[in-house]
Kinemage of the C-alpha trace (Angstrom):
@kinemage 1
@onewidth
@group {chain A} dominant
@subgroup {mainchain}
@vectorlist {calphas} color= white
{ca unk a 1} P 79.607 103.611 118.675
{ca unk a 2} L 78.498 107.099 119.007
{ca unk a 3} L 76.551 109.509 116.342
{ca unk a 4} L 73.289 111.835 116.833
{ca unk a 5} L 71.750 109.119 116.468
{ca unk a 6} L 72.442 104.925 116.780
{ca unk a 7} L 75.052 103.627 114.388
{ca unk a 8} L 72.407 101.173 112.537
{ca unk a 9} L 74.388 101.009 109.356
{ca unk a 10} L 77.435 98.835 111.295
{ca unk a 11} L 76.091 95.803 110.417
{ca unk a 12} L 76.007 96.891 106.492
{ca unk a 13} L 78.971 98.585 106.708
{ca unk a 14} L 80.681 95.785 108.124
{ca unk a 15} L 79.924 93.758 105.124
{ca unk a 16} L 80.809 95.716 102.400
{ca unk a 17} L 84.000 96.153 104.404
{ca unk a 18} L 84.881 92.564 104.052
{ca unk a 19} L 83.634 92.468 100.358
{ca unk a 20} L 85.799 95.141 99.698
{ca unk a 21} L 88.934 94.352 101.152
{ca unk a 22} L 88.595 90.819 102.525
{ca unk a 23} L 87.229 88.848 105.425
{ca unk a 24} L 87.456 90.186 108.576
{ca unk a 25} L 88.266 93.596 106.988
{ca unk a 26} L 84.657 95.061 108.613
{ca unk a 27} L 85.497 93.582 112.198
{ca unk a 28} L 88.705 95.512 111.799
{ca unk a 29} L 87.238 98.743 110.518
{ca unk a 30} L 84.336 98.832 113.132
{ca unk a 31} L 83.943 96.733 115.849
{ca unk a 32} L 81.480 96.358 117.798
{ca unk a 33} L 82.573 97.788 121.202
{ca unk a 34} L 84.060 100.361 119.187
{ca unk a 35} L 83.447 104.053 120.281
{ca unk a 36} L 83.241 105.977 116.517
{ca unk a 37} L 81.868 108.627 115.070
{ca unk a 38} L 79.486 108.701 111.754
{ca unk a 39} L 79.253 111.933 109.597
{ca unk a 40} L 75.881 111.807 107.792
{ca unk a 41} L 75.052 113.603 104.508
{ca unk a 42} L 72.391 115.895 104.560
{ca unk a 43} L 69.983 112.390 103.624
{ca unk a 44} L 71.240 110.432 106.320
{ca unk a 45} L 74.227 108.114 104.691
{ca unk a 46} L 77.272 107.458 106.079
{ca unk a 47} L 79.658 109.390 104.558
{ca unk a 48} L 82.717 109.471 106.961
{ca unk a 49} L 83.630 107.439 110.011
{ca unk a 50} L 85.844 108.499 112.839
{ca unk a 51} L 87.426 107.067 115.396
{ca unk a 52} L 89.678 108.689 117.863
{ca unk a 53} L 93.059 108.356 116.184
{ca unk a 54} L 91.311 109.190 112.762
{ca unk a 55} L 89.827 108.626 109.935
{ca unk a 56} L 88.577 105.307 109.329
{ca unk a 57} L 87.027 105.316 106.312
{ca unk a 58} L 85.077 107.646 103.657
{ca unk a 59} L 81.738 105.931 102.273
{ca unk a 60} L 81.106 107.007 98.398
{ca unk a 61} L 78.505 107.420 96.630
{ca unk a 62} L 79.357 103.745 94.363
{ca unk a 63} L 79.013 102.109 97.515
{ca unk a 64} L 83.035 101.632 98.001
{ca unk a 65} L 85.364 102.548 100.790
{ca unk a 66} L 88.209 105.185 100.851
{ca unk a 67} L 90.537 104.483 103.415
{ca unk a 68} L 91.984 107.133 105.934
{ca unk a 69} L 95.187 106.305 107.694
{ca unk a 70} L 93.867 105.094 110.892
{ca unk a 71} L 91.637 102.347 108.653
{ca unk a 72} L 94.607 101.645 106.986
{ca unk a 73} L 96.400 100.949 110.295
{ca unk a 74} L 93.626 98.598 111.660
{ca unk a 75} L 93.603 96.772 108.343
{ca unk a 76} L 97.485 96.402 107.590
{ca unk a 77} L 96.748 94.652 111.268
{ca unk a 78} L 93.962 92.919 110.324
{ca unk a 79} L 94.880 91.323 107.141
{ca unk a 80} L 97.605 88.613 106.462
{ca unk a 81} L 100.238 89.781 103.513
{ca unk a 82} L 100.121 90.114 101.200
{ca unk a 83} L 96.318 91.133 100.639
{ca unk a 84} L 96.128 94.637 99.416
{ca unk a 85} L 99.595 95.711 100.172
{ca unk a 86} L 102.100 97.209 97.477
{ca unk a 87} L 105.569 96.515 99.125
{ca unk a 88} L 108.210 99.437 98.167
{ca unk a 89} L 111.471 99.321 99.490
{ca unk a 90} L 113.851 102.494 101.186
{ca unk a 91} L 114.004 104.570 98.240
{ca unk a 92} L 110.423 105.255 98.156
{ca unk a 93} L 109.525 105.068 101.943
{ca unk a 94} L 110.005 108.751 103.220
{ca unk a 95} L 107.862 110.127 100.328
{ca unk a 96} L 105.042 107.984 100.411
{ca unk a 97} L 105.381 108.775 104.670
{ca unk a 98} L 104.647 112.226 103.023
{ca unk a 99} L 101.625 111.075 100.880
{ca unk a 100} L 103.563 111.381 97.429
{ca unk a 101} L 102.556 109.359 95.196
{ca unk a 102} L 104.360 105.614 94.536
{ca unk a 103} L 105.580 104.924 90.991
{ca unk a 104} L 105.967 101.750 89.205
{ca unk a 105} L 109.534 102.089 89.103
{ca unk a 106} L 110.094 101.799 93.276
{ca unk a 107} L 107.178 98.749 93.786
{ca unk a 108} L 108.989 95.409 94.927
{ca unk a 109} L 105.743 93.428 95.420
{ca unk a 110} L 102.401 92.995 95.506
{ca unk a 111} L 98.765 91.664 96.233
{ca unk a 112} L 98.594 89.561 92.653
{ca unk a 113} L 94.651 90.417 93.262
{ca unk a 114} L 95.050 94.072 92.748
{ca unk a 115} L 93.182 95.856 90.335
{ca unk a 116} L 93.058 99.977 88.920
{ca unk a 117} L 90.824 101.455 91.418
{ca unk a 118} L 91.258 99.354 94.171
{ca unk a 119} L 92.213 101.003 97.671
{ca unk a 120} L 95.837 99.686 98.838
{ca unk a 121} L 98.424 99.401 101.454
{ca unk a 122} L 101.883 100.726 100.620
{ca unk a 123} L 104.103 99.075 103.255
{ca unk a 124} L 107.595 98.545 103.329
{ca unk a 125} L 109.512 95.491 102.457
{ca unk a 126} L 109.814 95.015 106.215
{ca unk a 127} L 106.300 94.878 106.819
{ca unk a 128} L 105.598 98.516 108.515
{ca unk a 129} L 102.492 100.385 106.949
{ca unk a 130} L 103.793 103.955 105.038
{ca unk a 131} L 100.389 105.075 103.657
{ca unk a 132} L 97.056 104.115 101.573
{ca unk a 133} L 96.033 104.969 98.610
{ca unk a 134} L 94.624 103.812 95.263
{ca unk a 135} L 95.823 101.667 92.670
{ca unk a 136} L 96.326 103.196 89.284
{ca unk a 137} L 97.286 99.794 88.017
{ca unk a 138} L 97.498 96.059 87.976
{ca unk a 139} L 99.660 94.344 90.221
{ca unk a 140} L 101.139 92.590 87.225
{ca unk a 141} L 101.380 96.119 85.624
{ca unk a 142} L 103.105 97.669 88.949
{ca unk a 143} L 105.777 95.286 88.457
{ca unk a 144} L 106.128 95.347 84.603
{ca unk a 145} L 106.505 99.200 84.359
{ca unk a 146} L 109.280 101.045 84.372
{ca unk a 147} L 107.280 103.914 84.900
{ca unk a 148} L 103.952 105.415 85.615
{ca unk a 149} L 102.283 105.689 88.372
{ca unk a 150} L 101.480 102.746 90.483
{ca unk a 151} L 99.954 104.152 93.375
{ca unk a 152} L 97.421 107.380 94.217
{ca unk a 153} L 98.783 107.897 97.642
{ca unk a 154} L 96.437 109.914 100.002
{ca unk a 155} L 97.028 109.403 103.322
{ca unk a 156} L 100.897 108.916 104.532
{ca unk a 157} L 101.722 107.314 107.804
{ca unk a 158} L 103.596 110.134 108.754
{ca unk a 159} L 107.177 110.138 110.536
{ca unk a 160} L 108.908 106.966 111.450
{ca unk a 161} L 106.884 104.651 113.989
């Protein structure tokens, strides 16, 4: 891992990654023989961490973890399904490839553990990862609805893999 200075806050990091999103969520995120890049506020936190194909994650300021894309990528790997995945189906999957948002209307599935606030998965029913984002409900509230929206969608996966 690479920074000005030694990445000491791995081991910390790694932890609140699998509190966050489950075990073996910070092994994902940033392992070890990793080569990544930390951005430091001006008081020394973590605030962003980079690895070549992206952004991994943002670190807030309450302690949780945004995810970029290429976190989202290691972690739709990382994770069995359904944990922290909101499964839409072909209707939805070219916007939220775009980063628009995912309504209530469009989700299929998901993670019975989510909660409002919570930083998701939107994959398609086949399994392939379209973006991350955050949960502006309930699982059991994503699947009730008729409308609202479901799913704060900032980072799409881009064009077709």
């Amino acid at each position: 891992m690479t920074d000005s200075d030694a990445f000491d806050d791995a081991p910390e990091l790694r932890t609140l990654a699998d509190y966050q999103f489950g075990s073996g969520a910070g092994a994902a995120l940033f392992p070890p023989t990793a080569d990544l890049t930390v951005k430091r506020t001006s008081s020394g936190r973590p605030e962003q961490i980079l690895a070549a194909d992206g952004r991994l994650v943002s670190h807030g300021t309450d302690g949780r973890f945004t995810l970029g894309i290429a976190g989202g990528r290691r972690l739709h790997e990382a994770l069995e399904a359904p944990t922290g995945r909101v499964v839409v189906g072909d209707d939805s999957e070219p916007f939220v490839r775009d980063g628009k948002n995912v309504f209530a209307k469009f989700v299929q599935d998901a993670d019975a553990d989510i909660r409002p606030g919570d930083e998701v998965l939107v994959v398609h029913y086949e399994g392939h990862l379209l973006g991350v984002g955050r949960a502006e409900l309930s699982a059991d509230a994503m699947l009730d609805f008729g409308s609202g929206m479901a799913v704060s969608v900032r980072d799409g996966a881009g064009d077709a893999e």
